[in-house]
N, C-alpha and C positions, 0 to 999 in steps of 0.2 A: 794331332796334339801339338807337335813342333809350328804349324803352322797359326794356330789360334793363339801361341803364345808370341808368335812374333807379329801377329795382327793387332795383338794386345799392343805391344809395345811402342808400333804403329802411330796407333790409334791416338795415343798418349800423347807422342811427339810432334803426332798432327795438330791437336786440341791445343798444347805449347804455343808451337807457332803461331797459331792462331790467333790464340791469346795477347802472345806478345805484340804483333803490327798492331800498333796505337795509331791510327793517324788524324787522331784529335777530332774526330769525325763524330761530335755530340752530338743532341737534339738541336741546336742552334744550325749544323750545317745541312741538317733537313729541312729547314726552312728560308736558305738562303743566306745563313750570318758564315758561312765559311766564303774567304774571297779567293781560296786557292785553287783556280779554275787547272790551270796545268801546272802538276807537281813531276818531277822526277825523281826515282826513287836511285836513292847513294846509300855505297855504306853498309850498314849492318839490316837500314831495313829493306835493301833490295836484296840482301843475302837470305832471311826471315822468308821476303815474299820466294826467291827461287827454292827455298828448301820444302816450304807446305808446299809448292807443286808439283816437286819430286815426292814426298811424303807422301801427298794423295795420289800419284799414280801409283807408286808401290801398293799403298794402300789399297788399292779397287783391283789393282792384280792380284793380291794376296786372298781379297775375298771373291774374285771371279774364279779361283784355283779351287778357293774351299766351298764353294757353289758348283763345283763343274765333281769333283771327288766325294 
């Protein structure tokens, strides 16, 4: 029960993040109108991008614990 509630929470903070990284990547840069071949990420959104990675590994531990239980 404790475990599906914090999968929840998760889950939440994952979709967040996610949400947030904007990186202006519309339908114009799927067809070639973006010119930013190599970008580096500073800041708040290379903080954004290391946090969904940590998020999603917790995450698939969380449900590999409540898959194995």
């Amino acid at each position: 029960m404790l475990l599906d509630i914090v999968q929840l929470i998760i889950a939440v903070l994952l979709v967040t993040t996610i949400l947030l990284q904007n990186r202006g990547a519309g339908l114009g840069a799927a067809f070639g109108g973006s010119g930013n071949i190599y970008h580096t990420k500073r800041g708040v959104e290379k903080t954004l991008f290391i946090a969904t990675i940590g998020l999603s590994a917790i995450f698939l531990v969380i449900a590999f614990i409540n898959a194995v239980s």
